[in-house]
Backbone as CSV, one residue per row, in Angstrom:
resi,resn,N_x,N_y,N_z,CA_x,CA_y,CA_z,C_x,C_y,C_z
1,UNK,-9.865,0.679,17.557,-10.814,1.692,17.186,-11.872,1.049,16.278
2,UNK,-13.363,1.199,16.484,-14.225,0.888,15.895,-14.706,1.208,15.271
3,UNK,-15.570,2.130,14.074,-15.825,2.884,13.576,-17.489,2.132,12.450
4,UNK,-18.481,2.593,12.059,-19.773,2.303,11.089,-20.086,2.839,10.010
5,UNK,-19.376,2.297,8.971,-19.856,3.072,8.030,-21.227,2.047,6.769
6,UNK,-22.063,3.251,6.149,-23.082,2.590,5.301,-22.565,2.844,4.840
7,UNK,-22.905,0.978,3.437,-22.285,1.380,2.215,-23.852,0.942,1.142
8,UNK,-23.559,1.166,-0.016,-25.024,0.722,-0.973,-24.206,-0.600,-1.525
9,UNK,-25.129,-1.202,-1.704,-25.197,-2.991,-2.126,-24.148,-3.025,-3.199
10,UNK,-23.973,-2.219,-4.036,-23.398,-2.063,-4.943,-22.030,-1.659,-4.822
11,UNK,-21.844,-1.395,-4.086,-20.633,-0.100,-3.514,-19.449,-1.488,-2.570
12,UNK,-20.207,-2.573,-2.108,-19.990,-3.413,-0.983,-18.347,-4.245,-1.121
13,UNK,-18.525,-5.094,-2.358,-16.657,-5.556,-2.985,-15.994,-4.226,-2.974
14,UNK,-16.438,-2.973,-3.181,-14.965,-2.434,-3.947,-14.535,-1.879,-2.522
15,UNK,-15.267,-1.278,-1.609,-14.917,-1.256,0.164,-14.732,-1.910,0.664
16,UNK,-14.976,-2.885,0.558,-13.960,-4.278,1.055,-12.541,-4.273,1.407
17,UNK,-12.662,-4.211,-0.953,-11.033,-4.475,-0.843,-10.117,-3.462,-0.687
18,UNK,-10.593,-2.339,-0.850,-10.181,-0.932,-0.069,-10.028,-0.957,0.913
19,UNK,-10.352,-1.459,1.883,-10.432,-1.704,3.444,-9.198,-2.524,3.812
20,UNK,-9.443,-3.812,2.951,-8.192,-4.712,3.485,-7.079,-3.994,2.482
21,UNK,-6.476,-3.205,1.279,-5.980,-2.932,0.998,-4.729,-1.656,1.915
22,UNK,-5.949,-1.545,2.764,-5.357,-0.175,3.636,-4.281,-0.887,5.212
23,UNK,-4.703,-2.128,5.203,-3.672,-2.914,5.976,-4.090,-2.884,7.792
24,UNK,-4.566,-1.803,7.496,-4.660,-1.487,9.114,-5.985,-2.077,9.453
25,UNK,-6.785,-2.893,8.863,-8.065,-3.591,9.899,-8.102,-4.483,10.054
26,UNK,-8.051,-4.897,11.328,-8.325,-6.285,11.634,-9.509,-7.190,11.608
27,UNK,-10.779,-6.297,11.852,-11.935,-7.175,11.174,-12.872,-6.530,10.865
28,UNK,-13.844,-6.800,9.689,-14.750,-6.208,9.116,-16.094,-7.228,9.661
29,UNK,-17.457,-6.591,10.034,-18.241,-7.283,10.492,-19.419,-6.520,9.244
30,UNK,-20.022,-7.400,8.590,-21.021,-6.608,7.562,-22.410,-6.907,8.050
31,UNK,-23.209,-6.091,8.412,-24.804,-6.457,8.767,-25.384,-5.620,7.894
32,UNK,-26.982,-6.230,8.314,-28.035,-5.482,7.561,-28.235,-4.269,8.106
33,UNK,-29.105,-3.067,7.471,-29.456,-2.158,8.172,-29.885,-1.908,9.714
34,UNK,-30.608,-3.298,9.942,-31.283,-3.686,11.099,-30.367,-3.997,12.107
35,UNK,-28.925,-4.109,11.815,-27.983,-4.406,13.081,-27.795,-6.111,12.727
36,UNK,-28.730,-6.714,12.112,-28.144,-8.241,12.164,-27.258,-8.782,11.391
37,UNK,-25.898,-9.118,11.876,-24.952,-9.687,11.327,-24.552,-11.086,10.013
38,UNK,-24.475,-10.747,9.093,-24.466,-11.518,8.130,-22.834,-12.343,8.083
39,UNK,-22.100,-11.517,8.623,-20.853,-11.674,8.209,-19.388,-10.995,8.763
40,UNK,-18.451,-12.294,9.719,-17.689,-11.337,10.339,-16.078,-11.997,9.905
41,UNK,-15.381,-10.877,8.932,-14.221,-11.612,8.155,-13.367,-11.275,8.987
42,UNK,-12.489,-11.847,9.976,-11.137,-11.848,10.365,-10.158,-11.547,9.643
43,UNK,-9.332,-10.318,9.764,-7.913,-9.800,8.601,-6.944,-10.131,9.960
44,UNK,-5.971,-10.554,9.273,-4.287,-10.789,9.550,-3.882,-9.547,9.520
45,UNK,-3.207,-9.360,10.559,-2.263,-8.234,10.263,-0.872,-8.213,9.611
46,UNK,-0.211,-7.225,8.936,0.761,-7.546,8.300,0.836,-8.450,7.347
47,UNK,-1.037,-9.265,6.706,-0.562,-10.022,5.108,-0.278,-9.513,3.743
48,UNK,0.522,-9.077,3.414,0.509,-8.622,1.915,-0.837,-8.570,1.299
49,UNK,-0.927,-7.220,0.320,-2.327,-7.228,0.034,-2.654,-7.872,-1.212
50,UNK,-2.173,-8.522,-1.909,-1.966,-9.285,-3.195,-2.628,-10.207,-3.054
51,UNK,-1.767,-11.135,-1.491,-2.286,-12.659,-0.909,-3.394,-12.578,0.099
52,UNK,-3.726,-11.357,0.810,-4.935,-11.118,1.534,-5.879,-11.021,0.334
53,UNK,-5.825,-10.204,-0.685,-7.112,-10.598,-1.521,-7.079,-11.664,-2.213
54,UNK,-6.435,-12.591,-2.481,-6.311,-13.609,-2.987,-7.353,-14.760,-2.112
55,UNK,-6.619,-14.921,-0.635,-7.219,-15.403,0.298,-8.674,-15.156,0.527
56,UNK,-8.941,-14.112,0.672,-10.639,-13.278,0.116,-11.282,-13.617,-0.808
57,UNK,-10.872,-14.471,-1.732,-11.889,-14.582,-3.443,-12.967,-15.148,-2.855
58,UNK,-13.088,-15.998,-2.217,-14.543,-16.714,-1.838,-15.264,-16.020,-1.166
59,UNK,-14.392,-15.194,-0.277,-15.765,-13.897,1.271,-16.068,-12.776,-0.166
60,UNK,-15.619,-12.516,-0.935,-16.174,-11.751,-2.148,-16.637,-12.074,-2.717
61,UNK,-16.724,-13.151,-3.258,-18.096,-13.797,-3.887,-19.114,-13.946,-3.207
62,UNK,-18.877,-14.256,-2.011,-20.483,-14.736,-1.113,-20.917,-13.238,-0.846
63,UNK,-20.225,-11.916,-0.577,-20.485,-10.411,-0.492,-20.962,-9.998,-2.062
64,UNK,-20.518,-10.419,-3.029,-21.435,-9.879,-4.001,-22.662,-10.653,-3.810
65,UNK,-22.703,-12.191,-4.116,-24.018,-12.694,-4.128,-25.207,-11.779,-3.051
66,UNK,-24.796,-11.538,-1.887,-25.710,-10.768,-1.090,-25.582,-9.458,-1.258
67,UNK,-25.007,-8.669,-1.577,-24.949,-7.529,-2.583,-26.185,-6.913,-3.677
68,UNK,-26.279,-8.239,-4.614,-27.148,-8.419,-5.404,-28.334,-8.386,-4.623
69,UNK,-28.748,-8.937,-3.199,-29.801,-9.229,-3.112,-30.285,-8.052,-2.279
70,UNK,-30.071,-7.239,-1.147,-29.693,-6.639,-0.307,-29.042,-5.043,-0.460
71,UNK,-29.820,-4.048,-0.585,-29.450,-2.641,-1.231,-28.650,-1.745,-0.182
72,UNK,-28.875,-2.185,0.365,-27.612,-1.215,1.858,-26.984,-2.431,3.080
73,UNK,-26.596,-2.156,3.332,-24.918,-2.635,4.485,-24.658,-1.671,5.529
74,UNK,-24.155,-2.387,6.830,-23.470,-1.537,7.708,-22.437,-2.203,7.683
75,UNK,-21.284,-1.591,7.696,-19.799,-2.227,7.860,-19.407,-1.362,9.379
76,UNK,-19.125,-2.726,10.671,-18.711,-2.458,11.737,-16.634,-2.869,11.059
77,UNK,-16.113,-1.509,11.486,-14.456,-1.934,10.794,-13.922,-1.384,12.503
78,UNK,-12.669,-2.726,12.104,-12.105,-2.528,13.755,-10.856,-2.467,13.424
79,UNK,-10.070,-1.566,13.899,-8.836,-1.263,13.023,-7.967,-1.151,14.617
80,UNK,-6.665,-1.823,14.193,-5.540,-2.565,14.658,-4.753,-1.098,15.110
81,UNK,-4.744,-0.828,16.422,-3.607,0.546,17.092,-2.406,0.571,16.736
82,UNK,-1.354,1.093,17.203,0.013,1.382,16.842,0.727,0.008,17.040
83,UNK,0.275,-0.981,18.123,0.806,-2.277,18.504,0.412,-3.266,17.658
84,UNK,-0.545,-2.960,16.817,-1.146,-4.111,15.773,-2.338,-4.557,16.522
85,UNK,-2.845,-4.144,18.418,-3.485,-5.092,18.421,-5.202,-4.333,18.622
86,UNK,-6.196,-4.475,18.694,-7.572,-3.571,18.589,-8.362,-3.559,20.398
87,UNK,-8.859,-2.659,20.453,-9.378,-2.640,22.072,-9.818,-3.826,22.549
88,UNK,-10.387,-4.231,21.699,-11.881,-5.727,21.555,-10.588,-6.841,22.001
89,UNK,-9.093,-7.138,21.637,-8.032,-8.010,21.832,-8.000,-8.120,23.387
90,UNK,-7.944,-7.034,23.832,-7.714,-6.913,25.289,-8.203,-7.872,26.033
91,UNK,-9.917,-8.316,25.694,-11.162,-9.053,26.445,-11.248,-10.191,25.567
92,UNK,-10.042,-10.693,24.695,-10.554,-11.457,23.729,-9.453,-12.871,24.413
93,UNK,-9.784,-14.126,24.762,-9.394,-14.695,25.352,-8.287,-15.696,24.436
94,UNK,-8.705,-15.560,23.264,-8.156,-16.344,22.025,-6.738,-15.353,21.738
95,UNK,-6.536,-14.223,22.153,-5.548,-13.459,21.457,-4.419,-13.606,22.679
96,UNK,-3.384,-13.423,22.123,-1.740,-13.485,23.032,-1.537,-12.312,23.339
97,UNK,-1.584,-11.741,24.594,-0.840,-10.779,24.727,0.210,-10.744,24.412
């Protein structure tokens, strides 16, 4: 399931880690208003959220730095079905059935 939500520049770390805190997404894609992609973080499924944000300190720093610069965000979030795996897996040649 895919879903778009705007966030304000400011607003951008703490939805993040809310996002990966919630366990269930497998990837967050952050663009500009304009649709162009700045940034597409791959989540693990099933990592503890302690060591998933841990693992994250650097994609959060480079998301505030552009944060600062940059007053709105689209967050494309693709969240992992009952099997763990997302529609987009199906056509994705890298993933194991």
């Amino acid at each position: 399931m895919t879903e778009r939500v705007n966030v304000a520049g400011s607003e951008l770390i703490d939805y993040v880690k809310q996002l990966v805190a919630e366990g269930n997404v497998r990837r967050l894609i952050i663009r500009k208003p304009g649709g162009v992609k700045l940034m597409e973080i791959p989540l693990t499924a099933g990592v503890v959220v302690g060591g998933a944000l841990t693992l994250l300190a650097p994609i959060l720093a480079a998301l505030g730095a552009m944060a600062a610069l940059i007053a709105k965000f689209e967050i494309d979030i693709l969240r992992s079905d009952d099997d763990g795996r997302t529609r987009d897996d199906e056509n994705d040649p890298n993933v194991l059935p």
